[in-house]
N, CA, C and O atoms as a GROMACS GRO file, in nm:
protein
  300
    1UNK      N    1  -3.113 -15.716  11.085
    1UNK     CA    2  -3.043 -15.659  10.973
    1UNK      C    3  -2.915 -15.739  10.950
    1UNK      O    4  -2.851 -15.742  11.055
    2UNK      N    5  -2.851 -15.806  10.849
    2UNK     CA    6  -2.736 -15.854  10.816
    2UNK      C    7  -2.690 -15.756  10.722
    2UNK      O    8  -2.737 -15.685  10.633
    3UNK      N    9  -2.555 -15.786  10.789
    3UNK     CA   10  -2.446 -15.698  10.718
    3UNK      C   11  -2.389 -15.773  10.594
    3UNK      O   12  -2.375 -15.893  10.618
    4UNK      N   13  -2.359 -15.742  10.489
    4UNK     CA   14  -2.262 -15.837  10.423
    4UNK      C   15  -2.138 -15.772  10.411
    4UNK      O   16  -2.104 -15.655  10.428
    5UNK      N   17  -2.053 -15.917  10.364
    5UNK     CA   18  -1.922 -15.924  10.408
    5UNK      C   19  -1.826 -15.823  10.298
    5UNK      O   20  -1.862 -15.716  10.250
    6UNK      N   21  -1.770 -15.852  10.287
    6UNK     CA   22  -1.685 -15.755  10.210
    6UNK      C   23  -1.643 -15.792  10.083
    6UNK      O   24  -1.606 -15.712   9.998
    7UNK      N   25  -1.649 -15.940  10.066
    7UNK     CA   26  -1.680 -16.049   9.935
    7UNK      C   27  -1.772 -16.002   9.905
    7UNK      O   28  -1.731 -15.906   9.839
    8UNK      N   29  -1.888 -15.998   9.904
    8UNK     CA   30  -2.022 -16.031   9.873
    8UNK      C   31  -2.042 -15.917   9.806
    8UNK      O   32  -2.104 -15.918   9.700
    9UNK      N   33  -1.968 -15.751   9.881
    9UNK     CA   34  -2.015 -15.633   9.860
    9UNK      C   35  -1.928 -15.599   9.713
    9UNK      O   36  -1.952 -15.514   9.627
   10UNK      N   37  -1.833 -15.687   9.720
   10UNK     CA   38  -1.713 -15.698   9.569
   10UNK      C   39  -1.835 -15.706   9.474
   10UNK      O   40  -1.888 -15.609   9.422
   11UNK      N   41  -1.878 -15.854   9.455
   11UNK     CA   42  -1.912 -15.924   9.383
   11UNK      C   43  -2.071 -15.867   9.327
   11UNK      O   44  -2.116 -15.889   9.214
   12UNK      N   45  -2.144 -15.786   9.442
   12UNK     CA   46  -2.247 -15.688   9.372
   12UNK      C   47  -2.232 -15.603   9.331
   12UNK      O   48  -2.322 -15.542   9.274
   13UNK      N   49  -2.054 -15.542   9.347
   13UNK     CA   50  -2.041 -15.423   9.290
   13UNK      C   51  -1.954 -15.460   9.105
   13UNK      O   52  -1.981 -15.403   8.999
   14UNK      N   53  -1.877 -15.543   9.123
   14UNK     CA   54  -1.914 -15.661   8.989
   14UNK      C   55  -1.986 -15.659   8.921
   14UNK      O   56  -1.982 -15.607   8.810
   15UNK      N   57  -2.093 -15.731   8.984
   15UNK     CA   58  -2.249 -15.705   8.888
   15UNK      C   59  -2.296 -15.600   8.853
   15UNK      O   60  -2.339 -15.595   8.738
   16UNK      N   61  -2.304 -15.500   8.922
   16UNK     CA   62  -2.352 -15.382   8.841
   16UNK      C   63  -2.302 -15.351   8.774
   16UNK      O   64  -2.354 -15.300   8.674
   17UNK      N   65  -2.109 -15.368   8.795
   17UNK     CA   66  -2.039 -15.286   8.689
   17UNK      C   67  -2.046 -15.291   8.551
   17UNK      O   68  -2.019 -15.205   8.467
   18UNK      N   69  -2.107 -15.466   8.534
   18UNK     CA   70  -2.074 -15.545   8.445
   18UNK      C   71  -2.263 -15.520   8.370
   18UNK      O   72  -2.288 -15.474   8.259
   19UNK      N   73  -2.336 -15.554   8.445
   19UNK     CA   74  -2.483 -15.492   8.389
   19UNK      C   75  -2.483 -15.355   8.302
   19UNK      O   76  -2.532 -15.340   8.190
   20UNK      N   77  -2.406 -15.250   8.391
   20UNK     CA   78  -2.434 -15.122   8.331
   20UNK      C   79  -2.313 -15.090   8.205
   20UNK      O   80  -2.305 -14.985   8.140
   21UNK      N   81  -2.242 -15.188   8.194
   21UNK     CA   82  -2.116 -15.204   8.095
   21UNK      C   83  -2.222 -15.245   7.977
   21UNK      O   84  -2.228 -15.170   7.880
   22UNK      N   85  -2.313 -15.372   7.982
   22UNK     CA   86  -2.396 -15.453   7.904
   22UNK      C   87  -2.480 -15.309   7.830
   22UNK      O   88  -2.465 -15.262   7.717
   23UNK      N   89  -2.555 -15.272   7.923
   23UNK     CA   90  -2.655 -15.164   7.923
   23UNK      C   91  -2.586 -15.044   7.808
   23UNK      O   92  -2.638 -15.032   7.697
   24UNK      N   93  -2.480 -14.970   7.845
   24UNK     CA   94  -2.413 -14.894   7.761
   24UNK      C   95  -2.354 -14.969   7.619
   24UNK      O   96  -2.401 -14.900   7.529
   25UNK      N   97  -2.290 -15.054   7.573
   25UNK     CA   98  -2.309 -15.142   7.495
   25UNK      C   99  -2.414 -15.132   7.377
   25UNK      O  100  -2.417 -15.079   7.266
   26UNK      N  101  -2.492 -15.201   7.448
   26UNK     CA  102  -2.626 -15.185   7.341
   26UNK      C  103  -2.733 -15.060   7.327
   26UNK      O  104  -2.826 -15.058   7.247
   27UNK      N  105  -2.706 -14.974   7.404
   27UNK     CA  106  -2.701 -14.816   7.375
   27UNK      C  107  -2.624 -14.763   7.233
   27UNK      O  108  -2.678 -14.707   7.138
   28UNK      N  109  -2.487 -14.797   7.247
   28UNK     CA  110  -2.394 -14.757   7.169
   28UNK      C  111  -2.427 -14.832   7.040
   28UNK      O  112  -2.438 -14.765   6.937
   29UNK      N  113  -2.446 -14.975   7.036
   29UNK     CA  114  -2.478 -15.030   6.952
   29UNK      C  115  -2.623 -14.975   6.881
   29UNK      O  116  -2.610 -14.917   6.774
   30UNK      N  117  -2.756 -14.990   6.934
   30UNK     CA  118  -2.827 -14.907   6.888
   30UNK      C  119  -2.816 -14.776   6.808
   30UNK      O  120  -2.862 -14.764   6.694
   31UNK      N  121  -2.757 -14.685   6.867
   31UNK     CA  122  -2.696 -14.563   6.782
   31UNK      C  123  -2.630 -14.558   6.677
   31UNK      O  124  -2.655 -14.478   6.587
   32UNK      N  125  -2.517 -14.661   6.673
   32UNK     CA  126  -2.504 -14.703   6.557
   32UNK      C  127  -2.574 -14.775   6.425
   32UNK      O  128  -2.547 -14.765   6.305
   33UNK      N  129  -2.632 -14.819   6.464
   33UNK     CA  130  -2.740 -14.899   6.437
   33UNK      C  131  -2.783 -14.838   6.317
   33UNK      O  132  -2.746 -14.857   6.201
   34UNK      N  133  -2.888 -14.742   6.377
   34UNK     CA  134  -2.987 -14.664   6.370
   34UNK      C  135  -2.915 -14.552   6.272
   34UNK      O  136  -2.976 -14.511   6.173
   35UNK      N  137  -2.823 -14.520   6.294
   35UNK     CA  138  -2.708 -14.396   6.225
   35UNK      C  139  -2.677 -14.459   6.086
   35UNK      O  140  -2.715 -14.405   5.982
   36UNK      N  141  -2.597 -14.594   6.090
   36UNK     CA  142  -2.632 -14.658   6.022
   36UNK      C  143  -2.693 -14.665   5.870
   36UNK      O  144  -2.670 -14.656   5.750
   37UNK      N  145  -2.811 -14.695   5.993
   37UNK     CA  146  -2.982 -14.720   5.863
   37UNK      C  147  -2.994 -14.585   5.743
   37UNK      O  148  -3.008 -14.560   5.623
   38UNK      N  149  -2.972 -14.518   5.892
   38UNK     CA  150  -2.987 -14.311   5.799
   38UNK      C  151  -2.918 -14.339   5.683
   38UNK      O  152  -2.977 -14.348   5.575
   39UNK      N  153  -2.784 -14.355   5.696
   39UNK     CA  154  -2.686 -14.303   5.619
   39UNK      C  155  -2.744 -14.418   5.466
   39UNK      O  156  -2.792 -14.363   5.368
   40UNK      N  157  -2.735 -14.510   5.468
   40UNK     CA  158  -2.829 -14.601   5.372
   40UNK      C  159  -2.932 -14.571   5.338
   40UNK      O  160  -2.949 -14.608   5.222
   41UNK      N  161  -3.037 -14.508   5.388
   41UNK     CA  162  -3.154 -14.473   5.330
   41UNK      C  163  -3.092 -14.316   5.259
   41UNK      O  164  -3.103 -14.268   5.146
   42UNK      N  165  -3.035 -14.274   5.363
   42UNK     CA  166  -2.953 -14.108   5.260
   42UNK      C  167  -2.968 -14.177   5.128
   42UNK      O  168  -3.064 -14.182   5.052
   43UNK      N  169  -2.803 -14.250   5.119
   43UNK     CA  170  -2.707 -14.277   4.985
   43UNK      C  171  -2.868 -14.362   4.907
   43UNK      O  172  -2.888 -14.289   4.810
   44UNK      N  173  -2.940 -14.433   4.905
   44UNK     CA  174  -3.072 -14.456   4.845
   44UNK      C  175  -3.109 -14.360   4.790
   44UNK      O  176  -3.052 -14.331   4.685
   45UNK      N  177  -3.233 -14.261   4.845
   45UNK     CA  178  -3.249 -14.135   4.790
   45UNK      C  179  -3.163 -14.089   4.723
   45UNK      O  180  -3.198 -14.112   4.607
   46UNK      N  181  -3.050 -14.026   4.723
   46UNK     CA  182  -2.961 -13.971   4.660
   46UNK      C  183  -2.961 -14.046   4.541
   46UNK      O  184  -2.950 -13.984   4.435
   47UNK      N  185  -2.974 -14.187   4.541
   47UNK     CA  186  -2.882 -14.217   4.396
   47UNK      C  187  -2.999 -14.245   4.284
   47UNK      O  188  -2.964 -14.266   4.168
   48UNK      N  189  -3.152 -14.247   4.323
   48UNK     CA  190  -3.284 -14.296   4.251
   48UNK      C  191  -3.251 -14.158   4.173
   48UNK      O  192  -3.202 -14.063   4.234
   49UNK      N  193  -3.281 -14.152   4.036
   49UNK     CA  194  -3.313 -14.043   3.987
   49UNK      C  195  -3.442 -13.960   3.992
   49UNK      O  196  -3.536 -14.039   3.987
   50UNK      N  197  -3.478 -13.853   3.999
   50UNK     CA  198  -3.589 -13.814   4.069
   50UNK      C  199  -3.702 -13.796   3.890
   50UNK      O  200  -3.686 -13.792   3.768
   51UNK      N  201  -3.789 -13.790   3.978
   51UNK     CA  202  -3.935 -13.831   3.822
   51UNK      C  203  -3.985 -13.711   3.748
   51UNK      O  204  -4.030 -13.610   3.802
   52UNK      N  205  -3.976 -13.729   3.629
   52UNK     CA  206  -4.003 -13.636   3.551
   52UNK      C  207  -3.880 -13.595   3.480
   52UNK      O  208  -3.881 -13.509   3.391
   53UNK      N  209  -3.757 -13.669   3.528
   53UNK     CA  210  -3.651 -13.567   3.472
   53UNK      C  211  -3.642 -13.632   3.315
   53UNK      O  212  -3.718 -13.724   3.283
   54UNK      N  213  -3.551 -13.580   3.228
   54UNK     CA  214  -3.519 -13.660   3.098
   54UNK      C  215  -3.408 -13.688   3.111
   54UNK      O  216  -3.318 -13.613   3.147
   55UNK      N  217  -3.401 -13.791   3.086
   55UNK     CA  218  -3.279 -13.881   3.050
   55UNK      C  219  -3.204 -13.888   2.921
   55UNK      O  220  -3.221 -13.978   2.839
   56UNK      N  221  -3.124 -13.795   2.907
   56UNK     CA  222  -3.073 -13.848   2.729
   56UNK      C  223  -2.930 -13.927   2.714
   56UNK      O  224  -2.846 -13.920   2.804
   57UNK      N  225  -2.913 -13.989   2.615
   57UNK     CA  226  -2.795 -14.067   2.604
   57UNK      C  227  -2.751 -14.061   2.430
   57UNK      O  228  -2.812 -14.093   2.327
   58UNK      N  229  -2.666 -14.025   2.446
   58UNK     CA  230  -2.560 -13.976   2.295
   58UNK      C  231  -2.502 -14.134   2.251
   58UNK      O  232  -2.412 -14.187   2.314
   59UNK      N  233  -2.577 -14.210   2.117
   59UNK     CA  234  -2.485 -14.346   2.096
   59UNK      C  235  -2.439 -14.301   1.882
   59UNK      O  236  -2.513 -14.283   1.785
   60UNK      N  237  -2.298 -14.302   1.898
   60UNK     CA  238  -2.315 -14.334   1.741
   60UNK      C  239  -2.351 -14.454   1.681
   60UNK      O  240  -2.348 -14.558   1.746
   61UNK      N  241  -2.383 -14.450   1.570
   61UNK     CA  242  -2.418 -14.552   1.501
   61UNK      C  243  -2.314 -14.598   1.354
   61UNK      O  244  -2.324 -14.509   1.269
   62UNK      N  245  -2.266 -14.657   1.330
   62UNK     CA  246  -2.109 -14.727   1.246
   62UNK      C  247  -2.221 -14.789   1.157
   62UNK      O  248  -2.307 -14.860   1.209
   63UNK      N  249  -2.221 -14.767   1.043
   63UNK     CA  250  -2.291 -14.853   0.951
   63UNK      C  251  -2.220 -14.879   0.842
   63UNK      O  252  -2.199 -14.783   0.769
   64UNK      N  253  -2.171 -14.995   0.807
   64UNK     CA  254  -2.082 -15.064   0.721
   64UNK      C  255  -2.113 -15.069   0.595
   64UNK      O  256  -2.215 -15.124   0.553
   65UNK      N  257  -1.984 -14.984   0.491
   65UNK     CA  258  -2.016 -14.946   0.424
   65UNK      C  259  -1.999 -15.072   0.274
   65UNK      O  260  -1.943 -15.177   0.305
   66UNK      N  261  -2.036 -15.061   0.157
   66UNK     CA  262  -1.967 -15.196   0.076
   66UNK      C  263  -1.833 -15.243   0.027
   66UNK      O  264  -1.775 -15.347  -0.005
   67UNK      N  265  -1.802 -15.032   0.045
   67UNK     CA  266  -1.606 -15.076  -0.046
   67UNK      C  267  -1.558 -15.104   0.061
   67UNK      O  268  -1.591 -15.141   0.174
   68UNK      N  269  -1.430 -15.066  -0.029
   68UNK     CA  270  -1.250 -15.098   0.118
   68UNK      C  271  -1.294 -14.979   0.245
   68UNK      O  272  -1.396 -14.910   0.256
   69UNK      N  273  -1.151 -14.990   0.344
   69UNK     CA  274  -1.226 -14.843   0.382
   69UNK      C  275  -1.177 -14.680   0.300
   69UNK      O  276  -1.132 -14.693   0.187
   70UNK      N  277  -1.182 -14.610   0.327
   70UNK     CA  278  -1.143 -14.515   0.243
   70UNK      C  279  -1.195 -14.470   0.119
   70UNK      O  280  -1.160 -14.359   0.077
   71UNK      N  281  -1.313 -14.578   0.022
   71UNK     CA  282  -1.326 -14.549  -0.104
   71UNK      C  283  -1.440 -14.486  -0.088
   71UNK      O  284  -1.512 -14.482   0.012
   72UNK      N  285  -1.456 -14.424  -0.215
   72UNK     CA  286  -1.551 -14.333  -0.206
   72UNK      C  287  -1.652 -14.429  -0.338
   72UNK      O  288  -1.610 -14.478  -0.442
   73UNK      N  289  -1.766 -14.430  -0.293
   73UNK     CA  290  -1.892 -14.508  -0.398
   73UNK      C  291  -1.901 -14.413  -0.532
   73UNK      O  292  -1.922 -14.298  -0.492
   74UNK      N  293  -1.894 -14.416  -0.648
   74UNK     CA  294  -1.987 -14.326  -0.729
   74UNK      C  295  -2.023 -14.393  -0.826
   74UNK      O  296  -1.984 -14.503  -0.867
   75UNK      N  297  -2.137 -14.288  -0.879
   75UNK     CA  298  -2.284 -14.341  -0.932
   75UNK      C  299  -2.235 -14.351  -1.089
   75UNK      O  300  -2.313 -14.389  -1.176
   0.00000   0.00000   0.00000
């Protein structure tokens, strides 16, 4: 059985710290990620207008008349 030294026992405890640092990381990152995506596919849905609805839109129409402005045409 070898013992290791008290360096050695640093430096694996290092490594794990630093693995399970990595590990949580891209956990966190994932979640975000993914949370993310939701919230984008939400605001998507939300903004498509849904089918069947009617759409109306109010435009005047200015049609230019022959006198000055103000005059009145008569026959």
């Amino acid at each position: 059985m070898s013992a290791l030294t008290p360096v050695e026992r640093d430096q694996r405890r290092r490594l794990r710290r630093r693995q399970e640092a990595i590990r949580w990381s891209i956990r966190v990152l994932l979640v975000v990620l993914v949370f993310s995506l939701g919230v984008a596919l939400g605001q998507a849905i939300q903004d498509n207008p849904r089918p069947g609805r009617t759409v109306t839109s109010d435009r005047t129409l200015r049609i230019p008349t022959g006198g000055a402005e103000g005059s009145t045409i008569t026959p």
